[in-house]
N, C-alpha and C positions, 0 to 999 in steps of 0.2 A: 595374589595381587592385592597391595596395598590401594585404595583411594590416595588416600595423600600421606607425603613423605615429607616433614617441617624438621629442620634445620636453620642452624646459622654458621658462619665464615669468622667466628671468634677460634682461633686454633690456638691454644695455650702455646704449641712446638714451636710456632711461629712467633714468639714473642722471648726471648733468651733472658730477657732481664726477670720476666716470672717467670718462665720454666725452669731457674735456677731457683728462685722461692720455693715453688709449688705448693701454691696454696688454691687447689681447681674448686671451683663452682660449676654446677652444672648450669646452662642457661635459664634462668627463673623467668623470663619474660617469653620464653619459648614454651616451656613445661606449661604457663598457664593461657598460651593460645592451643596447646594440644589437650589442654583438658575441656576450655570453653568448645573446639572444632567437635571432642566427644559428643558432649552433653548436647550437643546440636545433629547429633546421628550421624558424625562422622568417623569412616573408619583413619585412625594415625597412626604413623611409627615415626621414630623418631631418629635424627642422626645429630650427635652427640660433639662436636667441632670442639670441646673443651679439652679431650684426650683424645682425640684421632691422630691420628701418622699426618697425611693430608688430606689434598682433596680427593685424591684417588681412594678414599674409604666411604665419601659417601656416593663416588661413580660407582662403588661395588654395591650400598646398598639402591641406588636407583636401580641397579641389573638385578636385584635381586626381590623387590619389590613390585616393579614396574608400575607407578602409582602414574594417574591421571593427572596429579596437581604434584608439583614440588614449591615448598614455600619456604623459601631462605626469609624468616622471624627473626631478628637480630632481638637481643636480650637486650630491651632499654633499663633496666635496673644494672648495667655494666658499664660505669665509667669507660672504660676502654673501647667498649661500641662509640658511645658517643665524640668520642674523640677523633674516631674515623682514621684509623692505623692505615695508612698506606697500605700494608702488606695483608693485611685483613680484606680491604677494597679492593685487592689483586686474587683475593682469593675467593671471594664473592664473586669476581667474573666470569674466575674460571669453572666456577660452579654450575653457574648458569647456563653457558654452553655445554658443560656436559649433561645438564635438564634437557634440552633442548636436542642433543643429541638423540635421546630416550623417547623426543617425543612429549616432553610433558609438555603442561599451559606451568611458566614460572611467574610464581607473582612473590612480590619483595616487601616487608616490612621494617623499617627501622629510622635510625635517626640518617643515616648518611642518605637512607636512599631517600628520605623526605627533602635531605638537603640541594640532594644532586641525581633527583628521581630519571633527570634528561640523559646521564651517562648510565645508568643501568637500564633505561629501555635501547639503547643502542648496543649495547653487550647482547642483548637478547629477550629481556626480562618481557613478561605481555602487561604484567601491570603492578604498579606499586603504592603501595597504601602510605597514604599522608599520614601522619601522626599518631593516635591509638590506633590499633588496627584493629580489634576483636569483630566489633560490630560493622567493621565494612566489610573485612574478609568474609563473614558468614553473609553479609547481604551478598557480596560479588559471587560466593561458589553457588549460591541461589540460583542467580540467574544463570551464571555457567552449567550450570547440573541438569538447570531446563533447557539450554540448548538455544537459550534469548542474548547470544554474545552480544548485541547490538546493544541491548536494555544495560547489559557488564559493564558496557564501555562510559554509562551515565551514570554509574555510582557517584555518590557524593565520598569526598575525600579519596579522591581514586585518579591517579596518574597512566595513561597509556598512549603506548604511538598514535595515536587518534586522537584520544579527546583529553583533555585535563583540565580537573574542575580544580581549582585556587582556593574555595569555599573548602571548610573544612568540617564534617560533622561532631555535634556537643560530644563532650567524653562521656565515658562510663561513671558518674558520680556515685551511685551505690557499691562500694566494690565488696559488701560483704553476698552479694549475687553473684557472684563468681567462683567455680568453684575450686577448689586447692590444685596447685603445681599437680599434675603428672605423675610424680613420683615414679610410679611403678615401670615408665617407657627406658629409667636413669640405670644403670648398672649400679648402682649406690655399693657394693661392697666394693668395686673397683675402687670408687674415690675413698672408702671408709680406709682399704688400704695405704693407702697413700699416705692418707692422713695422718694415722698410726705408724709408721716407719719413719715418715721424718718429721713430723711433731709431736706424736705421744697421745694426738687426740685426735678426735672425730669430729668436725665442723661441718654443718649445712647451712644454707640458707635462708632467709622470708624476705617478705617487703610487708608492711602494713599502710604503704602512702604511695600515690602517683603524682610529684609534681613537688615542687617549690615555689612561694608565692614571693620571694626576696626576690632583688632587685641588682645584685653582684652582675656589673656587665661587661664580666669578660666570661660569665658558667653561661654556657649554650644549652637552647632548652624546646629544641624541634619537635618534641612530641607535645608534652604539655603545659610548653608558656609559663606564665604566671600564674595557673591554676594549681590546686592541690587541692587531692581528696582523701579521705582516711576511712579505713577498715576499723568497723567497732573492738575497742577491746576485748568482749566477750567473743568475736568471731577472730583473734589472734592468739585469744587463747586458748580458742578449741582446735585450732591448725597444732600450737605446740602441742598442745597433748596429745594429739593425734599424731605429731612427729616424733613425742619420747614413746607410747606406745608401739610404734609401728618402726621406727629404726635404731632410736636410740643414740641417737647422735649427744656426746659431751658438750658440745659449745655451738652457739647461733650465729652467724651474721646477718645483722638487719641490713638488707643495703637501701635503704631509704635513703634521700637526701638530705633529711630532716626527721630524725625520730620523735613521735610527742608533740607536736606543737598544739594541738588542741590544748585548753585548758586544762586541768587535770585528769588529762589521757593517761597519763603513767601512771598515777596516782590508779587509777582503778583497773588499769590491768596487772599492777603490781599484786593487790587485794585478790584478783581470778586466780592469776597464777599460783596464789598460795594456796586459796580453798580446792585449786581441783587439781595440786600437786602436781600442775605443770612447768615447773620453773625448769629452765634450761640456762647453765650462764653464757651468758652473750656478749656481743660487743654491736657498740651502732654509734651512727654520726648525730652530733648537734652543734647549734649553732652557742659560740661563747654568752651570748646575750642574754638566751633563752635558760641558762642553768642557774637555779636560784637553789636556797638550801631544800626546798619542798622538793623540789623538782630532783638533784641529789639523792635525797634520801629515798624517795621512791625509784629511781634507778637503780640503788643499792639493794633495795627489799623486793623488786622483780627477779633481780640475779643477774644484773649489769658487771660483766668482767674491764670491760674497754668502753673508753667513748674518745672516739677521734672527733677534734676542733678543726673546725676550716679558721688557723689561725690567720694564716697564709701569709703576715707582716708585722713585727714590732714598732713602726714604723707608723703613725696615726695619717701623716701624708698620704702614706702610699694605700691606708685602708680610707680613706675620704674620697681619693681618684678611683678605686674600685668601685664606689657606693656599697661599700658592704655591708655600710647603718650600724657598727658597734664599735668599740672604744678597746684600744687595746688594754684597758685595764680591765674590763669585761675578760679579755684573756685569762689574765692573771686570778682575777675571782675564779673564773671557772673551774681552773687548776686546783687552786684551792680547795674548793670547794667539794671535788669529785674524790681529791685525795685524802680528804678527813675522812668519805663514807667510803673507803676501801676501793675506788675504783680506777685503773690504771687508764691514762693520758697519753692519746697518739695526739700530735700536732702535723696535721698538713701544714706545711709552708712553698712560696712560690715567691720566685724571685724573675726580675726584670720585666717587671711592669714599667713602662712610661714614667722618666721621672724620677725612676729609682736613684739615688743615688748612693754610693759609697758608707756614708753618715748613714743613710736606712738599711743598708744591709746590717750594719754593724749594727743597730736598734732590735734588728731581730735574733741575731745573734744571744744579743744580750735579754732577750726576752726568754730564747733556748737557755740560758744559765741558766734564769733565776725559777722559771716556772719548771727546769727538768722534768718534761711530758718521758714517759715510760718508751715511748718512740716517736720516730717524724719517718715524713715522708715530703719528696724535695722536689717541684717543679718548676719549671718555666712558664711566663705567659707565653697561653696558647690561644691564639686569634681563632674564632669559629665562626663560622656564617650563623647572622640571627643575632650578634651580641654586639652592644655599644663599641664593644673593643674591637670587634674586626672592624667594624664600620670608620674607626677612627686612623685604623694604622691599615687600612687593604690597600692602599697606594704604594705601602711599601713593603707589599708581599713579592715574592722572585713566584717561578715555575715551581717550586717544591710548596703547597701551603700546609702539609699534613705530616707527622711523623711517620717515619719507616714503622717502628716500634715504642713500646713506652721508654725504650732506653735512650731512644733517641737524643732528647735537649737542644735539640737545634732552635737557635732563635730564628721564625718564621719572618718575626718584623724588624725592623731598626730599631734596637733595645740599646739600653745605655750603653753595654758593653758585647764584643761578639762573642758567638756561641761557643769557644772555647773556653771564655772565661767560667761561663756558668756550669762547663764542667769542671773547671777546676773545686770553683765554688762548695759542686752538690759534695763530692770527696772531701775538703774542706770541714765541712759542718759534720760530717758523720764524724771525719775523725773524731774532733771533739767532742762530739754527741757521745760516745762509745770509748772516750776515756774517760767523761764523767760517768757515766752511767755505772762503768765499771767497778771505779771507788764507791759509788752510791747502793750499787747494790752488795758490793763486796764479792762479787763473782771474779775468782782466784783464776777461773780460768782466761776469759778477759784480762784481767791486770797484769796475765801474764806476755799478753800483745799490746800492753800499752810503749814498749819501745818503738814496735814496729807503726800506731798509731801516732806516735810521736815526732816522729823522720818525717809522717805523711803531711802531718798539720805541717811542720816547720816550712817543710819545701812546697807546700800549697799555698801556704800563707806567704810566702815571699812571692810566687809566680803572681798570687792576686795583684799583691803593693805595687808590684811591677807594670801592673795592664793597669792599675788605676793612675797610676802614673804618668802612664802613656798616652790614656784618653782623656788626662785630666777632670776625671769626675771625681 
């Protein structure tokens, strides 16, 4: 018999537009609540929602475990948590009842259930943790363990059928007190396979940061706001070393929001990772503004393979209604800038924002020519509880507010054009994206579907002309 059994309701299977990727993470925000629940004398195991079949595998390990606490821990360093997939929140209910089947006390951590803590205590859940969760969870098993439910039910930052406190307690500001992901709970040569058969490498994960202190208000930010806190370089760079000694993993993903924004953060974890031979090459997000040539070149000399831009618009309008605070020629430096010091350019972009119009699509388009980022990645505005944007456009939300999947592209709000158009769109840009790229990198194989990329743009680009036409924007 396990104590407690942590999981999360992220099913890779359940998402078809990355199960055709497959590019799995194990949950990082989950790995480092079963390592903090250790170090606090708790026994863990762990169910794994990243490569599961369904939910019917962690019914098998709750039969098999028979733990006292089941805690569905959503991975807030997972864009797609946050985003709150419908079919994800269908799968976290059905979770719950089968805890609840077993017997357990379920208590819930994550960004949806912070959002919408009142539909998962009605599913079944006994209680759900507001926003970081580490230090309420161990205060709440506290009292649960003594057998003081009553004193449970008074946690600060703590949601249940009873009582719910709106007050939320301070974060964890020190997070080199923390100690490393789990690892060992992960099946790691499952996913190493993976990775190897249809990329050729071996990727894991880190995080060195909790939080984003920018002001983009359409990014929803239910655990922690406007705060941000960072992990010392010398304790990110004893986690890598401790991850090329101990797995050996080829390539990192940081999933921060913001890698580095401390003053010269990179600058001196660039200098660890060389003296204690822990360099791993990676990829991580930053912001256009923040990349200056210091900043570059110490990415380069850490072992920075990728740095995806939340460019998100060519278009200075549509980035002044976001509040995104930078200039789209900050884009274009950035680009620059990363490509002199060897390092290849993802561009998020996101289109039908309020406003958009026709003229600014084609702004970013033409911002995709000239800066040719090594890849993009193509969304719609998505209205989220908590951000300036749902607040402005939730009048004009229907019964669906949440995607099925990330494949989704449904427009949630009254966007300049319907949500056929922007698929047309997202097809649209790739074409081209991947007829340039083609010639640009001279990849024979590519150019040799640039016919069939060519048919797509022609008869995309006319269905566009057609619906601008029609909506006259």
């Amino acid at each position: 018999m396990t104590e407690i059994l942590l999981g999360q309701s992220y099913f890779l299977r359940f998402d078809p537009k990355l199960w055709d990727a497959m590019q799995p993470y194990p949950p990082l925000g989950t790995l480092y609540a079963a390592s903090w629940l250790r170090q606090h004398g708790y026994q863990v195991a762990l169910f794994d929602a990243m490569l599961a079949n369904s939910e019917d595998d962690w019914d098998q390990l709750l039969e098999e475990h028979k733990p006292k606490y089941a805690i569905l821990y959503e991975d807030n360093f997972n864009y797609l948590s946050k985003m709150c997939l419908l079919r994800m929140r269908e799968a976290a209910f059905k979770m719950i009842g089968m805890a609840k089947k077993h017997g357990c006390t379920v208590i819930l951590c994550g960004a949806d259930a912070t959002d919408h803590y009142s539909e998962y205590l009605e599913k079944g859940a006994d209680y759900c943790l507001l926003r970081e969760g580490e230090d309420t969870l161990i205060e709440l098993l506290s009292q649960l363990s003594a057998g003081q439910k009553a004193h449970a039910a008074q946690v600060i930052g703590l949601a249940s059928r009873n009582t719910i406190h709106p007050s939320h307690r301070p974060d964890i500001t020190d997070l080199d007190k923390l100690p490393f992901p789990a690892w060992d709970l992960v099946d790691v040569e499952k996913y190493r396979a993976i990775w190897i058969k249809r990329h050729g490498y071996f990727s894991m994960n880190m995080v060195t940061t909790r939080g984003c202190p920018y002001h983009c208000n359409w990014c929803a930010k239910p655990i922690w706001g406007q705060r941000y806190n960072s992990r010392s370089p010398e304790n990110v760079a004893r986690e890598m070393k401790w991850l090329k000694e101990n797995f050996a993993p080829d390539h990192i993903w940081f999933a921060d929001d913001i890698f580095g924004l401390k003053p010269r953060w990179i600058e001196a974890l660039a200098t660890l990772l060389q003296k204690m031979d822990a360099a791993i090459p990676f990829k991580c997000l930053q912001r256009a503004d923040l990349v200056n040539e210091k900043t570059a070149a110490a990415l380069a000399k850490a072992g920075c393979k990728t740095v995806w831009l939340g460019a998100e618009s060519g278009s200075q309008k549509i980035l002044d209604a976001m509040d995104k605070g930078a200039q789209v020629e900050d884009i274009y430096q950035a680009a620059n800038l990363l490509r002199k010091n060897g390092i290849e350019i993802g561009f998020f972009l996101q289109f039908g924002y309020p406003g958009e119009l026709w003229e600014d699509v084609q702004k970013t388009l033409k911002m995709v020519r000239e800066c040719a980022p090594d890849d993009i990645g193509i969304s719609v505005s998505y209205p989220l509880p908590g951000t300036k944007f749902f607040e402005r456009v939730k009048l004009e939300l229907g019964d669906k507010q949440n995607w099925i999947d990330s494949e989704d592209l449904a427009m949630l709000h009254q966007g300049p054009f319907p949500t056929g158009f922007y698929r047309i769109l997202h097809g649209r840009v790739h074409y081209e994206f991947r007829i340039r790229k083609a010639w640009r990198k001279n990849n024979w194989l590519q150019i040799l579907r640039t016919p069939y990329y060519l048919i797509g743009l022609f008869y995309s680009e006319l269905k566009l002309r057609k619906q601008v036409y029609f909506y006259g924007s």
